[in-house]
N, CA and C of each residue as an Amber inpcrd file, in Angstrom:
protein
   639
   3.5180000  -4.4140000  36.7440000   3.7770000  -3.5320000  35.6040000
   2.5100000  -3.4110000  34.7460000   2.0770000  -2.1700000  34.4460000
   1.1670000  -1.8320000  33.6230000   1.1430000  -2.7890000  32.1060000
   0.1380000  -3.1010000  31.9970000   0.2820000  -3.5800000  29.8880000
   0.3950000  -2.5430000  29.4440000   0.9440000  -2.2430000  28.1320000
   0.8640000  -1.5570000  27.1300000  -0.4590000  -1.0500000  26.8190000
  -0.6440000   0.1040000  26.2840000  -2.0630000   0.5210000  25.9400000
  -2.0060000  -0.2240000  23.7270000  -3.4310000  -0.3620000  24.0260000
  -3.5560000  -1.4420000  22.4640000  -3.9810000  -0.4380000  21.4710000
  -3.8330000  -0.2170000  20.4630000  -4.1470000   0.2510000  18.8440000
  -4.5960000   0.0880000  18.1600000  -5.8350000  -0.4110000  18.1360000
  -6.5380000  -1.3410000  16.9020000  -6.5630000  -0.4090000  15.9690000
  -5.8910000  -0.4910000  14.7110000  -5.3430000  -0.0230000  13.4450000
  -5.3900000  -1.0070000  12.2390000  -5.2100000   0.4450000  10.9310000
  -5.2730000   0.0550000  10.2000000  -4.3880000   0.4430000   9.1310000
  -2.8500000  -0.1280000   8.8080000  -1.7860000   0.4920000   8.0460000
  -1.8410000   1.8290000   7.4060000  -3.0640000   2.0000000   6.6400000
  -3.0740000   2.7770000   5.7570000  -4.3880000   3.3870000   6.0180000
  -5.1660000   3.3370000   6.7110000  -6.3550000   4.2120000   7.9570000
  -5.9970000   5.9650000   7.8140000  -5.9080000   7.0000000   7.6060000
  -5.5900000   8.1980000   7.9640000  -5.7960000   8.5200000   9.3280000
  -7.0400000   8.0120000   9.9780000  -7.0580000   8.1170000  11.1520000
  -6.6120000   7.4420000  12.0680000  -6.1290000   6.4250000  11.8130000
  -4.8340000   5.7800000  12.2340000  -3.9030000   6.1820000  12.4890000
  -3.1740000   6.8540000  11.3830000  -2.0470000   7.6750000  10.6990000
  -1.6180000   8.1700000  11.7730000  -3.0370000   9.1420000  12.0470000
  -2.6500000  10.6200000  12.7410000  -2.0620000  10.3130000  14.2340000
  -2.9090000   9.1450000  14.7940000  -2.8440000   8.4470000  15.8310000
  -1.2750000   8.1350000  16.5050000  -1.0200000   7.1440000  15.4520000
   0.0850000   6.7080000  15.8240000   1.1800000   7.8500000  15.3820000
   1.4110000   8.7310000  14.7270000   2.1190000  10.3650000  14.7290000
   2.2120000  10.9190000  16.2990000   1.1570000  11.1860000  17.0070000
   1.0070000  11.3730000  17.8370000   1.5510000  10.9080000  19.1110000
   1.3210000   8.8460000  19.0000000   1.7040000   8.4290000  19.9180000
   3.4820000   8.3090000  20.1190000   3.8460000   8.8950000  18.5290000
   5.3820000   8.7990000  18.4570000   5.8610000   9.8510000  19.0870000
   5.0180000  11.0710000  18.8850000   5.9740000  12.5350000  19.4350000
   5.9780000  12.2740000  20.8070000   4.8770000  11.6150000  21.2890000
   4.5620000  11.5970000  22.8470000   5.2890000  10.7740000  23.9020000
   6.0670000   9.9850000  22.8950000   6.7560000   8.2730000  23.3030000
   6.3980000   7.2220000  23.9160000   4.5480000   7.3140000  23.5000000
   3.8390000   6.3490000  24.0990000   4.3210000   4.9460000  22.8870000
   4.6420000   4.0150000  23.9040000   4.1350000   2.6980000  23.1600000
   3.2800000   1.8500000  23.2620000   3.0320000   1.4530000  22.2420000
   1.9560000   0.8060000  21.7960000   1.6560000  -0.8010000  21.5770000
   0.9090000  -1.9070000  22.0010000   0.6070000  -2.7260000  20.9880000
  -0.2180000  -3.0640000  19.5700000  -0.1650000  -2.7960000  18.7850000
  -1.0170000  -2.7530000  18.0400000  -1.5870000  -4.0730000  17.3070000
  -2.7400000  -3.6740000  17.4000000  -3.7800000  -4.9130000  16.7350000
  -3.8300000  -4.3660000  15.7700000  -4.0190000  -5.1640000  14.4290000
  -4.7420000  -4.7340000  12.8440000  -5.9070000  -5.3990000  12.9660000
  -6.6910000  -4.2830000  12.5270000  -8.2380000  -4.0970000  11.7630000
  -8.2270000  -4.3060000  10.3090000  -8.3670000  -5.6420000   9.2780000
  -8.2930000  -5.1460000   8.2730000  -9.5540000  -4.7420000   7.4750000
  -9.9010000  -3.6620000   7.0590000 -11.0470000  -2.8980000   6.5930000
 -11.3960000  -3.1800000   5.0660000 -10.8000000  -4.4560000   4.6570000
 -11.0060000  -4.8300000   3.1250000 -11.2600000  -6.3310000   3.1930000
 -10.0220000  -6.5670000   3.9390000 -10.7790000  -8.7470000   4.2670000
 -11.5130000  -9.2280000   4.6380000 -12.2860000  -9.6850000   3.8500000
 -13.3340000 -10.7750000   4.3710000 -14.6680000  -9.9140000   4.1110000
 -14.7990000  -8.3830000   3.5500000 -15.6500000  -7.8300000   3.7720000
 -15.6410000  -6.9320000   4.5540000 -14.4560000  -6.8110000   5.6390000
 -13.9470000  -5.8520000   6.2670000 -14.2090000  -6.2400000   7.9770000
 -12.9940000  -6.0960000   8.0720000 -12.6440000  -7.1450000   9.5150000
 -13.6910000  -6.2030000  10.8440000 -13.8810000  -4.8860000  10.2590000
 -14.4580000  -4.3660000  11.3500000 -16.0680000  -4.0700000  11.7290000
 -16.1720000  -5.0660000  10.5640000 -17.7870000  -5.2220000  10.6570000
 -18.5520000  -6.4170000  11.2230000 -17.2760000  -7.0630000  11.1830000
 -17.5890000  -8.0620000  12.5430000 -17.8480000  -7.9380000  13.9150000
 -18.7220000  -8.8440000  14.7760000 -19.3320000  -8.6690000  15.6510000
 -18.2590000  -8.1640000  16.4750000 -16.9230000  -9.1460000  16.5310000
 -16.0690000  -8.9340000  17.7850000 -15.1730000  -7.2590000  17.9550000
 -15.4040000  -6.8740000  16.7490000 -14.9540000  -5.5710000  17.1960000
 -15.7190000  -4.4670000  16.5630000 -17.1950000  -4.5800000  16.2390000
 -18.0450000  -3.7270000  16.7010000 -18.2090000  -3.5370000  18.0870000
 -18.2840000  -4.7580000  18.8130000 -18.3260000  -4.7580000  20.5700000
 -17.4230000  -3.3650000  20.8030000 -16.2970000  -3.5380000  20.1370000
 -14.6240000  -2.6460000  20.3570000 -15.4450000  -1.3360000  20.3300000
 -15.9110000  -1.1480000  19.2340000 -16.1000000   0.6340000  18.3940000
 -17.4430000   0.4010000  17.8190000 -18.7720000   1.0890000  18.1470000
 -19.9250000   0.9480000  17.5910000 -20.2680000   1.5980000  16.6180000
 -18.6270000   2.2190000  15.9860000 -19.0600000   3.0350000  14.4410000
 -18.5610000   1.9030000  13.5370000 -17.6380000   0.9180000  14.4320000
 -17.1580000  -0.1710000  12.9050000 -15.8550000   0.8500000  12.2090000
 -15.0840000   1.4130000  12.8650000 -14.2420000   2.3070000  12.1370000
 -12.9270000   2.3040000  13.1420000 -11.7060000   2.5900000  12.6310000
 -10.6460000   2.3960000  13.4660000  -9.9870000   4.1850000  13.3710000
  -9.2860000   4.3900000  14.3200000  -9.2030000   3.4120000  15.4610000
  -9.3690000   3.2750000  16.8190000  -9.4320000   2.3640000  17.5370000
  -9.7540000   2.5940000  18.6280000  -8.5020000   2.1900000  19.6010000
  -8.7430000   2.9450000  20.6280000  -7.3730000   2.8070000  21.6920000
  -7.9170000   2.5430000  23.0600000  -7.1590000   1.4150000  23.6940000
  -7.5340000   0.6830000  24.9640000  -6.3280000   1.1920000  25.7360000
  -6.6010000   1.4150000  26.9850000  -5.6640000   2.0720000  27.8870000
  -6.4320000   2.0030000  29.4060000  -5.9310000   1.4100000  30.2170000
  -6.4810000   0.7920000  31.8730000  -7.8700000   0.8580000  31.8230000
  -8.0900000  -0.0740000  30.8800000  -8.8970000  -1.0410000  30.9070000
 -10.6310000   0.0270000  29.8390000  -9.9730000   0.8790000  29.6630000
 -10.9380000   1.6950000  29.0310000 -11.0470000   1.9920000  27.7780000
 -11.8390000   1.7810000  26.7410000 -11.7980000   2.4770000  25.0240000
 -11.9510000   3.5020000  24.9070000 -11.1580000   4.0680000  24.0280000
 -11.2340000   5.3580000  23.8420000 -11.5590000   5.4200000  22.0100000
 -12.8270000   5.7930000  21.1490000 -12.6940000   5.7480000  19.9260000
 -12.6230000   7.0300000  19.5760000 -12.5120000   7.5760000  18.0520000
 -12.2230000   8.2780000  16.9980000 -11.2990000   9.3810000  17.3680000
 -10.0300000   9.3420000  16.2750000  -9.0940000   9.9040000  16.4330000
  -8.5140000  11.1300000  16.9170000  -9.5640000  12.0140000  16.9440000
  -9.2630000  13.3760000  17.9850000  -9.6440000  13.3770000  19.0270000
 -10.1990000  12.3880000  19.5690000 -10.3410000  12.5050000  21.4370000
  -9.3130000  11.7060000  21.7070000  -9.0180000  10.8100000  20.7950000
  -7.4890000  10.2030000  21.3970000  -6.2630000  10.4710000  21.2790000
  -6.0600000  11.7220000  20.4630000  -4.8700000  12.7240000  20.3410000
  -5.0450000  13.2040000  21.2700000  -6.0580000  13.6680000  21.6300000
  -6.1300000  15.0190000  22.4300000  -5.8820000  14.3320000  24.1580000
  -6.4570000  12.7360000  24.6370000  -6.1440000  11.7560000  25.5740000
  -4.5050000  12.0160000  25.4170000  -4.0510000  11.5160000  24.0320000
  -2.7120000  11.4580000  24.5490000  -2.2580000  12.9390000  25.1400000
  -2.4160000  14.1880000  24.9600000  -1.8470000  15.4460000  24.7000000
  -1.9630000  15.8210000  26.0890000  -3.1990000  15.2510000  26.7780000
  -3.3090000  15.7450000  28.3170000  -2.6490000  14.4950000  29.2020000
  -2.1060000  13.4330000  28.7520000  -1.3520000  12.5760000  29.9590000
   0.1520000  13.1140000  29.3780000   0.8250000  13.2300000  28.4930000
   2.2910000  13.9830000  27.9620000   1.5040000  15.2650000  27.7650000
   1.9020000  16.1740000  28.4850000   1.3830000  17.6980000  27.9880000
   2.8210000  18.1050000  27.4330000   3.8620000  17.2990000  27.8850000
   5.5980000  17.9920000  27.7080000   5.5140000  18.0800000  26.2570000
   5.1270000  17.2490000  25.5090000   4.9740000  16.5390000  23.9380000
   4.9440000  18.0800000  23.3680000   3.4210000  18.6410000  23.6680000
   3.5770000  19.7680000  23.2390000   2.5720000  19.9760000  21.9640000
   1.4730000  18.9260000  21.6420000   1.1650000  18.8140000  20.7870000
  -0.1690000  19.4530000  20.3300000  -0.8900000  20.2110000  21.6280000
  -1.6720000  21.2830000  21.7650000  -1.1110000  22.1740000  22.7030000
  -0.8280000  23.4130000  21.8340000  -0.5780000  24.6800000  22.3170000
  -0.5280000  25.3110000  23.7450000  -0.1950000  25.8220000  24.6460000
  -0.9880000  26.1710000  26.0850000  -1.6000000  27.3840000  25.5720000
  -1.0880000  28.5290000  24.8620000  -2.0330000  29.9140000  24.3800000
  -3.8170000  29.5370000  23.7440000  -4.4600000  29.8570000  24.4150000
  -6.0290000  29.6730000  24.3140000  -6.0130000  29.8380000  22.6980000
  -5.2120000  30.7050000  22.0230000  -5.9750000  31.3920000  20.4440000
  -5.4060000  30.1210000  19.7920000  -3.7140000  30.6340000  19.9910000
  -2.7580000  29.3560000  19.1100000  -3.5390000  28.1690000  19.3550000
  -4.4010000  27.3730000  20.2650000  -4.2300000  26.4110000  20.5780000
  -5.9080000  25.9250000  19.8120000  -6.9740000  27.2120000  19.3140000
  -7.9410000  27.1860000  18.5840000  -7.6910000  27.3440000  17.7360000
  -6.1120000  27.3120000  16.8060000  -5.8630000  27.7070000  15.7910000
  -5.3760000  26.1690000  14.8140000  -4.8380000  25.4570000  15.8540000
  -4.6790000  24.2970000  15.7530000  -5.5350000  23.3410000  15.6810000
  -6.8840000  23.7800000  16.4440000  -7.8080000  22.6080000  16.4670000
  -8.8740000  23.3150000  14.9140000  -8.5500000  24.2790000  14.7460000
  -9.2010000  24.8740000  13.5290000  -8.5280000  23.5310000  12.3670000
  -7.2360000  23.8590000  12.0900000  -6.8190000  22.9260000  10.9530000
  -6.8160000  21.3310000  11.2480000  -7.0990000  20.9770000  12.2660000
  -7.4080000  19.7160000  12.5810000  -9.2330000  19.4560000  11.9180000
  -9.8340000  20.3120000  12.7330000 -10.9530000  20.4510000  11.9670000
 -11.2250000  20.0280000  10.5220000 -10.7550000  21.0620000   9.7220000
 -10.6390000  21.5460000   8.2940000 -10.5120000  19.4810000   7.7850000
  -9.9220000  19.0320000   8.1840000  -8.8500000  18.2130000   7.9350000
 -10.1820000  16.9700000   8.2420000 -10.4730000  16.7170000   9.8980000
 -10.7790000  15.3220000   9.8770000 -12.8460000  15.3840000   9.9580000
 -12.9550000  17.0520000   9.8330000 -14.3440000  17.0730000   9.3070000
 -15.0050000  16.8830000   8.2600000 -13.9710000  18.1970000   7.3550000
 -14.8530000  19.0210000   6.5030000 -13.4870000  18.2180000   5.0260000
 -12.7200000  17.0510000   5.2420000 -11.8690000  16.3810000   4.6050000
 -12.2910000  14.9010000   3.9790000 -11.6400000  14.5020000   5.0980000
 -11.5770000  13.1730000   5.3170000 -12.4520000  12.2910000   5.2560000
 -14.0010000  12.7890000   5.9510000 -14.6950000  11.8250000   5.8680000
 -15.4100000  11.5160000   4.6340000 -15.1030000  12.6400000   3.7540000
 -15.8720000  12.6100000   2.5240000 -15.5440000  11.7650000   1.5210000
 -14.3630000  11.1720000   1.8390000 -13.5580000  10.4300000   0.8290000
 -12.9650000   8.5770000   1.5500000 -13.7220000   8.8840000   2.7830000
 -13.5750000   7.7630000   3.3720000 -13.9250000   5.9890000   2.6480000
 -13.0210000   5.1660000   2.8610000 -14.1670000   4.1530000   2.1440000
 -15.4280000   3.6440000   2.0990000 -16.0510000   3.8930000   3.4350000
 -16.9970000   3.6240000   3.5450000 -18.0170000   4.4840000   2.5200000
 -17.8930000   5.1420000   2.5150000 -18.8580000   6.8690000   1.9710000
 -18.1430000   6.3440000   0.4920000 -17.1790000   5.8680000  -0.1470000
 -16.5660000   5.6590000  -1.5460000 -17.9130000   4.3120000  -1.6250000
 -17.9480000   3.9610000  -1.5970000 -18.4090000   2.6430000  -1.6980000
 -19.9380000   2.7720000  -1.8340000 -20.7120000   3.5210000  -0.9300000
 -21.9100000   4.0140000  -1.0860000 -22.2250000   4.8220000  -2.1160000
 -21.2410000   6.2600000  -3.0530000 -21.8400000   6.7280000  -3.8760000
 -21.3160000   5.6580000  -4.8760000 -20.3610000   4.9850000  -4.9780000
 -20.3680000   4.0910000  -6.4500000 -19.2830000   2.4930000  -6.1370000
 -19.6380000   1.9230000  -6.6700000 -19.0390000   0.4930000  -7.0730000
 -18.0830000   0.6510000  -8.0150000 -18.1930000   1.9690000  -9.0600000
 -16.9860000   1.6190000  -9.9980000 -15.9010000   2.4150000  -9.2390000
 -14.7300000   1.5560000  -9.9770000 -13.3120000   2.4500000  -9.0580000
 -12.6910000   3.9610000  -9.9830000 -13.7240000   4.1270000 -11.1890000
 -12.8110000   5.1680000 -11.4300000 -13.4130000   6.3780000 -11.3460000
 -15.5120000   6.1280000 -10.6900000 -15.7600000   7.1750000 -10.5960000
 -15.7980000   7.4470000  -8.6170000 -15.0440000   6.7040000  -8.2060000
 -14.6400000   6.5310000  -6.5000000 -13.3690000   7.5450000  -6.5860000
 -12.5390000   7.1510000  -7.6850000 -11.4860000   8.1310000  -7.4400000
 -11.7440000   9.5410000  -8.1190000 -12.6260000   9.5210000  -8.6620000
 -12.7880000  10.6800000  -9.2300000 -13.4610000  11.9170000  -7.6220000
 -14.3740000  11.0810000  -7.2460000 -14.9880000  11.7630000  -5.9050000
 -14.3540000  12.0150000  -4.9780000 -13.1320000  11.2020000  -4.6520000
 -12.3490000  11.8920000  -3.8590000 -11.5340000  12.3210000  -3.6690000
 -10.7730000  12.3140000  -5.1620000 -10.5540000  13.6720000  -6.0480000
 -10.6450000  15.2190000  -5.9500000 -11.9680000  14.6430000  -6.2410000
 -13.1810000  16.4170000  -6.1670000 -13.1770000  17.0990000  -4.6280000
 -12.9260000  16.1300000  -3.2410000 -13.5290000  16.7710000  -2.5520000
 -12.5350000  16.7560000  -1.8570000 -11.1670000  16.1400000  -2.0800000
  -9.6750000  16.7880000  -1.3700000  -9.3530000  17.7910000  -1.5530000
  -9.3410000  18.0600000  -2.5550000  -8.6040000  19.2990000  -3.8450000
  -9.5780000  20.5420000  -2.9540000 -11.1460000  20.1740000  -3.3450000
 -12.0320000  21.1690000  -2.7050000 -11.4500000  21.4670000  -1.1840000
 -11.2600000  20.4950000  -0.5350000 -11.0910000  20.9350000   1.0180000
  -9.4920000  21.5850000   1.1720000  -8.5840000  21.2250000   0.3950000
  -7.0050000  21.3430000  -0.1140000  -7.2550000  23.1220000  -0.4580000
  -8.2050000  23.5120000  -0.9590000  -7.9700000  25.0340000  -1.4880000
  -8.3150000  25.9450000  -0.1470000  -9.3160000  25.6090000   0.1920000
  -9.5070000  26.2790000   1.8610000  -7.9920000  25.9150000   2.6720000
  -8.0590000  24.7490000   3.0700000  -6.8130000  24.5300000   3.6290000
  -5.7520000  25.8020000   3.4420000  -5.3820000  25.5270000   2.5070000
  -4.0540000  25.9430000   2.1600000  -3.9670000  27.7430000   1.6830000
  -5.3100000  27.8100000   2.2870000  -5.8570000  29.4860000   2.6840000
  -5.0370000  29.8220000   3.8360000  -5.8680000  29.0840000   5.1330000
  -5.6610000  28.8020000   6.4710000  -4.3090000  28.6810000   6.7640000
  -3.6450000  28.4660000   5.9230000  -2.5890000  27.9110000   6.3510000
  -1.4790000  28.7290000   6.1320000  -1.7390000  29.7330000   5.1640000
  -0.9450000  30.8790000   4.8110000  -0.8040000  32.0050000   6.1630000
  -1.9290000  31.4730000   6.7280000  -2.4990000  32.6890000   7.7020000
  -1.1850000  31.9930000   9.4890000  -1.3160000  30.8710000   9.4330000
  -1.0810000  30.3390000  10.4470000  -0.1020000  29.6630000  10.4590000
   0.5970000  29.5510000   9.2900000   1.6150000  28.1910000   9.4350000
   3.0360000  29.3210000   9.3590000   3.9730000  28.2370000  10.0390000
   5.6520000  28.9440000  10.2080000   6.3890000  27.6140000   9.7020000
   7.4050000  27.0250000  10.4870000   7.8490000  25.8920000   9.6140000
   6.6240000  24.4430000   9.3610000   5.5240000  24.6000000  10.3280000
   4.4810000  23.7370000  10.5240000   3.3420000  23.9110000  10.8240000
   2.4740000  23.3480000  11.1420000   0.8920000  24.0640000  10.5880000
   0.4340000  25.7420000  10.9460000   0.4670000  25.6240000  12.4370000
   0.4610000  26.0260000  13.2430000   1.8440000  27.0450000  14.1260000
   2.5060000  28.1820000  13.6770000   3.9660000  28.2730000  13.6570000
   5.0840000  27.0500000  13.4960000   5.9220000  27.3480000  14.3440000
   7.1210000  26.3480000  14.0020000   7.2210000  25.4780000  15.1780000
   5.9500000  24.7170000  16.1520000   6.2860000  23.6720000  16.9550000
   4.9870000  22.6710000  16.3740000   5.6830000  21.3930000  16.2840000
   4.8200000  20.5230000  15.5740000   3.5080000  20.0060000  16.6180000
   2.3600000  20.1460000  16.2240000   1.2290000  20.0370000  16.9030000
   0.2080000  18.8130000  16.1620000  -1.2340000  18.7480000  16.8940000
  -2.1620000  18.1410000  16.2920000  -2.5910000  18.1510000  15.1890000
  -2.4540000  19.4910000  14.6790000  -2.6610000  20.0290000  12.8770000
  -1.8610000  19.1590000  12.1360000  -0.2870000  18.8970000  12.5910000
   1.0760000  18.0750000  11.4760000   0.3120000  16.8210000  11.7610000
  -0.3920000  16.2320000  12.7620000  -0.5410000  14.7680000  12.5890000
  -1.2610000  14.3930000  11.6620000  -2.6670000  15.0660000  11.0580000
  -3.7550000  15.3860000  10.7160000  -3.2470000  15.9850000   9.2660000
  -2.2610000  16.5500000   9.1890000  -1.7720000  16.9000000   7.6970000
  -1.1600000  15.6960000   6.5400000   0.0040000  15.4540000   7.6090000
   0.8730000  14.2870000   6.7740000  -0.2260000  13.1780000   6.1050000
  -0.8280000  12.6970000   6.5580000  -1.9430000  11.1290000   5.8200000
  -2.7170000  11.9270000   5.0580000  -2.9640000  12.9280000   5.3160000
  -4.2160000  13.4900000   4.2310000  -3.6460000  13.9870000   3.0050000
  -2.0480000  14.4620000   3.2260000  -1.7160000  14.8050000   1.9450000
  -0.8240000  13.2730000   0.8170000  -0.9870000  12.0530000   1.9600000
  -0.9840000  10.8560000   1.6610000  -2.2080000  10.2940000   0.5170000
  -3.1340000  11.2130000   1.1860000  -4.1620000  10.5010000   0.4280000
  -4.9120000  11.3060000  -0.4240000  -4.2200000  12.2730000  -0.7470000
  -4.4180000  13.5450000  -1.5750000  -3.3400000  12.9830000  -2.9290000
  -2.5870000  12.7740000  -3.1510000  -1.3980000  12.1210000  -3.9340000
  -1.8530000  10.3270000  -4.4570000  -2.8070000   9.7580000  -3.2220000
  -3.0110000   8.8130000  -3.9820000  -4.1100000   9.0040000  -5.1460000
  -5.1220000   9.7210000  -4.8730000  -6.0420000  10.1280000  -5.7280000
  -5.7470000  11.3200000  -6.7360000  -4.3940000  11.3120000  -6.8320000
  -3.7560000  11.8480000  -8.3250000  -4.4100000  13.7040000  -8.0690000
  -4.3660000  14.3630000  -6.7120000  -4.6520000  15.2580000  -6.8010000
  -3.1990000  16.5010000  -6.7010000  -3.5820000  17.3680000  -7.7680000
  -2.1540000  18.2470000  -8.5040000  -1.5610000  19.3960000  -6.6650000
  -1.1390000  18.5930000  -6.2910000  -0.0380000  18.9340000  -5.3710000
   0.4100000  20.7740000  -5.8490000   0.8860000  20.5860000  -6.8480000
   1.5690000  21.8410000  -7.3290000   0.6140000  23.2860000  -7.1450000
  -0.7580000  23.0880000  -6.5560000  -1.4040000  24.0840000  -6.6290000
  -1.8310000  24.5880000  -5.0460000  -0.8670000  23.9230000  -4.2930000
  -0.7310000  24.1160000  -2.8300000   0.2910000  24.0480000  -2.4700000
   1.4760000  25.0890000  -2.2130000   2.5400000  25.4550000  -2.2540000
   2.8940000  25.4730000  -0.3050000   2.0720000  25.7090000  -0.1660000
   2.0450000  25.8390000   1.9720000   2.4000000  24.4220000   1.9060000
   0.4070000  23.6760000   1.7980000   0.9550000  22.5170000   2.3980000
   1.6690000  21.4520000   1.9050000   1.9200000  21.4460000   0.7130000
   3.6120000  20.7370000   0.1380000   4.8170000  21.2000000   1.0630000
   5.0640000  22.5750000   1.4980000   6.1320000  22.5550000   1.5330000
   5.9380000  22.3840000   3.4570000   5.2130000  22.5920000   4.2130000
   4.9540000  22.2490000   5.3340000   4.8510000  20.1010000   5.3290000
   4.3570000  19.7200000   4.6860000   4.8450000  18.1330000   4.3570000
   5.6230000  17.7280000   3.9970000   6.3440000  18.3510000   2.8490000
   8.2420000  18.0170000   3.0520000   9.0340000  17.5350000   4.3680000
   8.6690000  19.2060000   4.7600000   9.4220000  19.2290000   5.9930000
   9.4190000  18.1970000   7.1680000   7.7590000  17.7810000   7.3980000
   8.0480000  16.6350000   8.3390000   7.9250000  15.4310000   7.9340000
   7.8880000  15.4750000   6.9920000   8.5460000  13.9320000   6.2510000
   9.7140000  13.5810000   7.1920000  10.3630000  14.4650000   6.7930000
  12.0110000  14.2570000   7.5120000  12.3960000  13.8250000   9.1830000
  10.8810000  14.0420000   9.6970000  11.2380000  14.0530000  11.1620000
  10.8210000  12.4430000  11.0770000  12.1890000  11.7420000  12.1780000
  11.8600000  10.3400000  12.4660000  10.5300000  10.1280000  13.0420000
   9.5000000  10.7560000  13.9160000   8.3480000  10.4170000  13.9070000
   7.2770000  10.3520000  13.3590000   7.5850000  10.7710000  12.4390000
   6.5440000  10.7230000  11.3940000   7.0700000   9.7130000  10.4840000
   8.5130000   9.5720000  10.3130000   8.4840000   8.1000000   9.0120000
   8.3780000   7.1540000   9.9680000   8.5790000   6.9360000  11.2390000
   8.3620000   5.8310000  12.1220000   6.6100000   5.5240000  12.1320000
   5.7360000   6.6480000  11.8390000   4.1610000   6.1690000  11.8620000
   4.0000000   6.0080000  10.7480000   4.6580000   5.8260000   9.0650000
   4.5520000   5.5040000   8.2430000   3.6990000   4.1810000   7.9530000
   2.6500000   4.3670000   7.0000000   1.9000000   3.3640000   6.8000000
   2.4900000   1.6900000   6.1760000   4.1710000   2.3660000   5.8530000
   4.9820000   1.1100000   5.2170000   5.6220000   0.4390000   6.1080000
   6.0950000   1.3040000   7.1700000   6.2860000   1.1000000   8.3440000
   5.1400000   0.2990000   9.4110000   4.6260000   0.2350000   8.8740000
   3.1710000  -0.8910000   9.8730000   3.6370000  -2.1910000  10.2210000
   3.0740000  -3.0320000  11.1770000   3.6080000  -4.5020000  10.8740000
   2.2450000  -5.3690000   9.8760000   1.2010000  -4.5120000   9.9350000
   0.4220000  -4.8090000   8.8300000   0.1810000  -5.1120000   7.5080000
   1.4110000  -3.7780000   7.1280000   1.2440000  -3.5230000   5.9140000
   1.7430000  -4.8020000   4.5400000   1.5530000  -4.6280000   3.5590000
   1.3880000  -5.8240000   2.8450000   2.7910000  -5.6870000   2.2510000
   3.4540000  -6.7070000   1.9790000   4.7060000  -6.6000000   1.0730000
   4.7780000  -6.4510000   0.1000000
């Protein structure tokens, strides 16, 4: 019998997030290892799992005997062994339409507000939240352009794709940094909606076996 393919994660990671979203629609299971990215200085800057991932960033996914790192080649791994999942499009446009808001999301988003990049422009915590603040909201107004154009009950019409994995944590972490929700009416109401779906509260960051009590 095959092992399980491994997860090195991080509860509250976005790129994590999206990950394990993914591996839920797909009904891959998982073991998961925690990375913790705050203890000790940050568990992933240690030697033994830089070996893992040579960016020092989670997460990374092991599967017959091979690593696979950063979170859209390993959506996209999962999307071509379950193609049934459904989680990239088969239509060539729809399916650039999807990797467009994935884009938007884990390019021209996410990394800007990452901790690592928080930590480099400042040490204090209230001008950290202020920065990534500034540059959700900023990436949140394009977004939620795009999204007028393309979205039906979910990013991308009405079948949940790579875009919903890539949405839900970011508007996680759009809300933690106190950014006014009320001025993005799409993607509020496209995140409602899959709130509700058991795979997505099943990849819930509270839902981790990581996460802290």
């Amino acid at each position: 019998m095959e092992d399980k393919p491994i997860l090195y994660s991080y509860w509250r990671s976005s790129c994590s997030w999206r990950v394990r979203i993914a591996l839920q629609i797909a009904g891959i299971e998982v073991e998961q290892k925690a990375v913790h990215l705050v203890k000790d200085g940050g568990e992933q800057l240690k030697p033994d799992y830089s070996d893992k991932n040579p960016m020092q960033q989670v997460p990374t996914f092991v599967t017959k005997g091979t690593r696979i790192t950063q979170s859209m080649a390993i959506m996209e791994y999962i999307h071509d062994i379950k193609p049934d999942a459904n989680l990239l499009p088969r239509d060539p446009l729809t399916k650039a339409k999807v990797r467009m808001i994935c884009e938007i999301i884990n390019s021209g988003i996410q990394p800007i507000q990452n901790l690592c990049v928080m930590k480099m422009y400042s040490q204090l915590q209230e001008a950290k939240m202020a920065w990534s603040k500034y540059w959700i909201d900023k990436g949140f107004v394009a977004l939620e352009k795009e999204l007028k154009n393309t979205a039906g009950t979910r990013c991308v019409g009405d079948q949940v794709s790579l875009a919903d994995c890539c949405l839900v944590p970011q508007v996680y972490n759009a809300q933690r940094f106190s950014v006014d929700m009320t001025k993005f009416p799409t993607i509020s109401r496209i995140h409602g909606s899959l709130e509700q779906l058991p795979q997505f509260q099943a990849a819930h960051p509270s839902k981790q076996p990581d996460c802290p009590e």
